[in-house]
C-alpha positions in Angstrom: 57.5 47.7 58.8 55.4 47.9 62.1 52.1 48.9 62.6 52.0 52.4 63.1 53.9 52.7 60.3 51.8 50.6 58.0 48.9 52.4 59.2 50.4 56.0 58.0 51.3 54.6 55.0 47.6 53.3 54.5 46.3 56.9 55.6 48.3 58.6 53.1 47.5 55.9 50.1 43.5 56.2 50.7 44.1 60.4 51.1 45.8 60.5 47.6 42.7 59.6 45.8 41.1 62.8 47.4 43.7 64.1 44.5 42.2 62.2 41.6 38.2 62.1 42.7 36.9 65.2 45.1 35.1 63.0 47.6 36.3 59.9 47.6 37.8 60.4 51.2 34.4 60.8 52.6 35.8 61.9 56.1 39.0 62.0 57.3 39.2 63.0 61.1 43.6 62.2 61.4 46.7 63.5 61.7 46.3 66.9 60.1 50.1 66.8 59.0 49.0 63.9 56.8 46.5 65.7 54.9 48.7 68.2 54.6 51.7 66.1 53.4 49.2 64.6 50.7 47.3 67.9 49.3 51.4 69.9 49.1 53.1 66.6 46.7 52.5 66.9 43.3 49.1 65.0 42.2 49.5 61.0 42.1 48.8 59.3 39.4 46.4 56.5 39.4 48.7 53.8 38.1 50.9 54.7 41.1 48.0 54.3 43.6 47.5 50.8 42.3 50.7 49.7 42.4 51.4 51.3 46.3 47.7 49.4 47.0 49.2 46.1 45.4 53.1 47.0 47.6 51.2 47.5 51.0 48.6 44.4 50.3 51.6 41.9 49.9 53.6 42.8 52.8 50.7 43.1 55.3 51.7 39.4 56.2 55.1 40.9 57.6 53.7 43.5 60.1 52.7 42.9 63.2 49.6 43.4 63.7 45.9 42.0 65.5 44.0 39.5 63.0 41.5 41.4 62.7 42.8 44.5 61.8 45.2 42.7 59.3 41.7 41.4 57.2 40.3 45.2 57.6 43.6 46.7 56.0 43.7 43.7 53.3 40.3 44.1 51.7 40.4 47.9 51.7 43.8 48.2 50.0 41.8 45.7 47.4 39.1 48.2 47.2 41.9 50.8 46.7 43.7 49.1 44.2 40.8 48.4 42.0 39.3 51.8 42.1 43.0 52.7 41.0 42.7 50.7 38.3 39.6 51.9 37.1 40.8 55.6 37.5 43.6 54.8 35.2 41.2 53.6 32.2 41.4 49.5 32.8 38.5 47.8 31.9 37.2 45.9 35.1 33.9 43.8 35.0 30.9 45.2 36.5 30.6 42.0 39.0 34.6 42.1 39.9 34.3 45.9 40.5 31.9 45.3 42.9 33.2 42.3 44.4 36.8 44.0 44.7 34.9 47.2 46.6 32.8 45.8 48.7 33.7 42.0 49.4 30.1 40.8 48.2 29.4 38.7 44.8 25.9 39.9 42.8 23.8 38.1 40.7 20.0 39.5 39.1 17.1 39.3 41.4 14.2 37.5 40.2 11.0 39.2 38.9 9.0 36.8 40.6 9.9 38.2 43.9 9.3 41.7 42.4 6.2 40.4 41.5 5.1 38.9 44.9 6.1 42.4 46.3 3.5 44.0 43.8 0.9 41.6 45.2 1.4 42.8 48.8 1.6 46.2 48.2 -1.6 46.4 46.0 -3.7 44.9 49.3 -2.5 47.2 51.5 -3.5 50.2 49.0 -6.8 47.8 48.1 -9.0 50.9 47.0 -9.9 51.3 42.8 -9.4 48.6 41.5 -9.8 49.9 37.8 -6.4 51.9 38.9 -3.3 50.5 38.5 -0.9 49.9 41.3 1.9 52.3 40.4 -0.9 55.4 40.3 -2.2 54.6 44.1 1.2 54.6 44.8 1.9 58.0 43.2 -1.3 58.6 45.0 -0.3 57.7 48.4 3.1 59.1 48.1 1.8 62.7 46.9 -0.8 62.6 50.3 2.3 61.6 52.3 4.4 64.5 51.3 5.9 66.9 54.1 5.2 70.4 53.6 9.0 71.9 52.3 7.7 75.0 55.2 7.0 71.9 57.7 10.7 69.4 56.9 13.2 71.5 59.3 11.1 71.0 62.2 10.1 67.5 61.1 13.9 66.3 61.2 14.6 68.1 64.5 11.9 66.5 66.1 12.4 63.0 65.0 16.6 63.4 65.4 15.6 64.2 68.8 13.8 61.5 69.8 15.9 58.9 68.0 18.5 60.8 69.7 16.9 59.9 72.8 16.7 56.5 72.6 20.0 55.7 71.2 22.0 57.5 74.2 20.0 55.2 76.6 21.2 52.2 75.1 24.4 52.8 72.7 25.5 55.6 75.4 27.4 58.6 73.2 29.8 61.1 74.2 28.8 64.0 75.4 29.8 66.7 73.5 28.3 64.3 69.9 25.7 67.0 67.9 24.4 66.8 64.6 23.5 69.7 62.3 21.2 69.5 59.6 21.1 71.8 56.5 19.0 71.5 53.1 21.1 71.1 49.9 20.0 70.9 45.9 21.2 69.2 42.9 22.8 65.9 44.7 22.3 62.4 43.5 21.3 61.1 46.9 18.5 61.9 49.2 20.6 62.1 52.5 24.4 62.3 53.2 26.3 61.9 56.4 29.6 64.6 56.6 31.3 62.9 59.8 33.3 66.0 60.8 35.0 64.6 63.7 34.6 65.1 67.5 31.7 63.7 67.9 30.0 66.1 65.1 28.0 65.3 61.9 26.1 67.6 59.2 24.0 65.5 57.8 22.5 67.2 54.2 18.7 66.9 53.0 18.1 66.7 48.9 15.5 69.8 48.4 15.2 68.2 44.8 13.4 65.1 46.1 10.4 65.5 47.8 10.8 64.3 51.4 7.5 62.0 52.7 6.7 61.5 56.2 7.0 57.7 55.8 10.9 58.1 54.9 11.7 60.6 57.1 12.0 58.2 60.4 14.2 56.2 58.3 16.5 58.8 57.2 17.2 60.2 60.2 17.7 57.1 62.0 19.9 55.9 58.5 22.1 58.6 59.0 22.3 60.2 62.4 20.8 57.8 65.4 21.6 55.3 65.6 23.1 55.3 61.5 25.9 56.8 60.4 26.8 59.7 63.2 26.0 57.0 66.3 28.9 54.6 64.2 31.4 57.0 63.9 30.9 58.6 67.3 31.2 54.8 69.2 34.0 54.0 66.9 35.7 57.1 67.2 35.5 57.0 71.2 36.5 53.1 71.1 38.7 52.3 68.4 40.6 55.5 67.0 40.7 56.0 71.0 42.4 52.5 71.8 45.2 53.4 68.6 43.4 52.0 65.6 43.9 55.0 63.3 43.1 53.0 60.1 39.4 54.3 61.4 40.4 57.6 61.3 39.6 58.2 57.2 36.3 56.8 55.4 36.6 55.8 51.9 34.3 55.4 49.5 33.8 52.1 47.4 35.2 50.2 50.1 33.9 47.2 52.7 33.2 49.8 55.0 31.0 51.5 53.1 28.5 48.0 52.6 28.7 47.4 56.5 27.8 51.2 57.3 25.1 51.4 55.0 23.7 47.8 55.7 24.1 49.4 59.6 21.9 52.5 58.9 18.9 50.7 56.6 18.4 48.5 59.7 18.9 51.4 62.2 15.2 52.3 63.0 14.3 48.5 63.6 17.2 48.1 66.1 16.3 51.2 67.7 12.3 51.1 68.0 11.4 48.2 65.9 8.1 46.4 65.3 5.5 49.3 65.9 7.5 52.0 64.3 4.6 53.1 62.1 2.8 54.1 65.5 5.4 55.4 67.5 6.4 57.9 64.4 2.7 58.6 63.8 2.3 60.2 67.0 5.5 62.2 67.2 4.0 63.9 63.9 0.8 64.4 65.7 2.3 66.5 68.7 3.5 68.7 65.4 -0.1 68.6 64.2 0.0 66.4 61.1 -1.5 63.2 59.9 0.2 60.2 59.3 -0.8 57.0 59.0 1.9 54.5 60.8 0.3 51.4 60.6 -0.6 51.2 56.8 3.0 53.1 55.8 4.5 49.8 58.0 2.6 47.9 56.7 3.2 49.3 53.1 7.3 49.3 53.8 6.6 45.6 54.7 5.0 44.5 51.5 7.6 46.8 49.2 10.8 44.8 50.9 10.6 42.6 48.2 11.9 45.4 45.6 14.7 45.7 47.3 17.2 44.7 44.4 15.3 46.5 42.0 18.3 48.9 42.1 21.3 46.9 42.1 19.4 44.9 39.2 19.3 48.3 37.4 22.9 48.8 38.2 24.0 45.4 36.1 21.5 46.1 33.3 23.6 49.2 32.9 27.3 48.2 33.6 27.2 44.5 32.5 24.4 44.3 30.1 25.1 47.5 28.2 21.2 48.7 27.7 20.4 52.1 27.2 19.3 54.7 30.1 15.5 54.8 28.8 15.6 51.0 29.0 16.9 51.4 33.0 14.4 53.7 33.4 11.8 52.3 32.1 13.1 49.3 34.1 12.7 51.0 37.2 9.3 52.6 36.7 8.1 49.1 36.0 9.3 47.3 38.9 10.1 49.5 41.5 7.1 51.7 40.7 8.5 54.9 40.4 7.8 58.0 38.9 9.8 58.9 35.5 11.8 61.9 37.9 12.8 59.4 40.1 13.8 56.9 38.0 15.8 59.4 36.5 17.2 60.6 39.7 18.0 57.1 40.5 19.8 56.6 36.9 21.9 60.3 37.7 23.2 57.9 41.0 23.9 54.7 38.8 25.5 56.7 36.1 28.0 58.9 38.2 32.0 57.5 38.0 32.4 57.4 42.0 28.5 56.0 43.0 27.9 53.6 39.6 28.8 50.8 42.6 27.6 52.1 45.4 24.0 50.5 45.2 25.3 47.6 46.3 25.7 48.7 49.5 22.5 48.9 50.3 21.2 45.9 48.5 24.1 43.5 49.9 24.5 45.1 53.0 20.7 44.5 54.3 21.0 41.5 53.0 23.9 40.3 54.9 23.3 42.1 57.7 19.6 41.4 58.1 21.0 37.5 58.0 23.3 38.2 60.4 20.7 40.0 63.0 18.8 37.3 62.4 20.6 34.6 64.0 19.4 36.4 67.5 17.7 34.4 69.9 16.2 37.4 71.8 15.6 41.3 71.1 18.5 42.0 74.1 20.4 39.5 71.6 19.9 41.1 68.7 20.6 44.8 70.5 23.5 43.1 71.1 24.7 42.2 67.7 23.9 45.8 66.5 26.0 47.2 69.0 29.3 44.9 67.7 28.4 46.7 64.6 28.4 50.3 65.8 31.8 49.3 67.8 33.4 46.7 65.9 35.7 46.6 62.5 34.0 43.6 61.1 34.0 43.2 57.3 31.4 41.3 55.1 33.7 38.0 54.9 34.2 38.1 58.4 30.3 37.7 58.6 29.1 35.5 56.0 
């Protein structure tokens, strides 16, 4: 089989679980004939997925085909093959489901990091002292709240300034746009629909309340220079040059935990140290107070909670406790309220996303490692651009 054949037949594989789970192709920007084929057969079953995954995986080695596109093909047709399996009712460990999806191993965090991040985050909210840590939080949070009248503006005016400074130094097509709308009832707070040609609607959760601290982040997480700014560059370099494997997005795959470990560290590599100002006075010129340097400061001192999540995930899906027990897990360490822990438990608990927090956990992690090894900030620039252009997977990395 050559390439371009192996390729279609990848295409069509990772397109027929669109037939089993509505949203497991999260974009698909192809050969319209191939969607077609796909949605006109009769529905495939999942046992069949697995076993095409398992056919195409084995005679990889027999195509000719770059390296590196032969380890980006072989880890996702893992990925495919084990969601395949788990869609057809086999039992799959927790830790090997996640491994298989997203090339990482997990393991617990430790509470003594959780508390360390407690420590930090009660000096920068030093105030009462007689009230306990979560309730400044809740405290700080409710004063950092963006009026729902005030969020559309908000995001237009931070999208264009991140917008700004990404096309100066990750130059973008054109013709690239984003449009932003306000959904409900979603288990996320943000999502990225790459529609192809250069375009992106990128969708707001009305059920969570949106805070100006998180708002920089978002944006910059999913549209510049996150989500939309990947696509775009790979879209214009590698779909352009014939890699059409990049032509469909997948859910619960390696791509997934190099995207998203992309877009959490897309407002450092854009602006950086000094965010917290910088954002403070772009929601001045809208006339609202914000105070950059203590919610940097703030974001600093909460890093440590980072694997709160994922450590909720395995209490869940390996250790078999109970949803108030997660919950009440979460509150407790990530200092939540009880609505968002129980958001957050909607997101653990759904069949497609029970995984997914790994992505965020594991890819900062690696990919905050791997930025790391820069010398210099035009380095380190650097090194995020091979990330917006390149089809590296986490093994490649580590």
């Amino acid at each position: 089989m050559d390439a371009t054949t192996f390729v279609r037949e990848y295409l069509l594989l990772g397109l027929g679980f669109d037939r089993i789970e509505d949203g497991f192709v999260d974009a698909f920007t192809g050969d319209p004939e191939l969607r077609r084929q796909v949605e006109n057969a009769p529905p495939p079953e999942p046992r069949q997925l697995a076993r095409r995954a398992a056919e195409l995986r084995s005679e990889l080695s027999n195509v000719e085909i770059a390296a590196d596109r032969a380890e980006f093909l072989d880890v996702h047709l893992r990925a495919l093959e084990c969601s395949a399996r788990k869609f057809a009712g086999e039992e799959i460990g927790f830790v090997d489901e996640v491994h298989a999806y997203f090339d990482v191993r997990i393991e617990p965090g430790s509470v003594d990091d959780y508390r360390a991040a407690h420590r930090a985050m009660d000096e920068v909210l030093a105030g009462d002292g007689s009230r306990p840590l979560a309730e400044r939080l809740q405290a700080h949070r409710a004063a950092d709240e963006i009026p729902p009248e005030r969020l559309a503006e908000c995001v237009e005016a931070f999208s264009s300034a991140l917008r700004d400074l990404v096309r100066a130094r990750y130059p973008l097509p054109e013709t690239e746009r984003v449009e932003y709308e306000v959904v409900g009832d979603k288990p996320w707070s943000g999502f990225n629909y790459y529609l192809g040609d250069y375009r992106s609607k990128v969708a707001i959760n009305s059920d969570l309340k949106q805070h100006m601290a998180h708002l920089p982040h978002l944006i910059a997480h999913e549209s510049y220079p996150g989500h939309h700014t990947e696509h775009c560059r790979k879209e214009a370099g590698l779909v352009d040059a014939g890699e059409v494997e990049h032509t469909i997005f997948l859910v619960n795959t390696p791509q997934c935990l190099m995207a998203e470990g992309l877009a959490d560290h897309a407002l450092g590599a854009i602006v950086g140290q000094g965010w917290g100002k910088w954002a403070e006075e772009i929601y001045a010129d809208l006339g609202l107070r914000f105070d950059g340097q203590r919610a940097e400061a703030l974001s600093t001192a909460s890093a440590g909670l980072l694997g709160v999540r994922q450590d909720a995930a395995l209490l869940l899906h390996d250790r078999g406790r109970s949803h108030d027990e997660v919950a009440e897990f979460l509150q407790t360490w990530n200092l939540t309220s009880p609505e968002r822990a129980r958001q957050s438990l909607r997101f653990l608990s759904s069949p497609l996303w029970r995984a997914y927090t790994s992505t965020y956990v594991e890819g900062y992690r690696l990919l905050d490692s791997w930025l790391g090894r820069a010398g210099d900030d035009i380095e380190r620039a650097d090194l995020f651009r091979r990330l917006l252009d390149e089809p590296l997977i986490p093994s490649a990395l580590r």
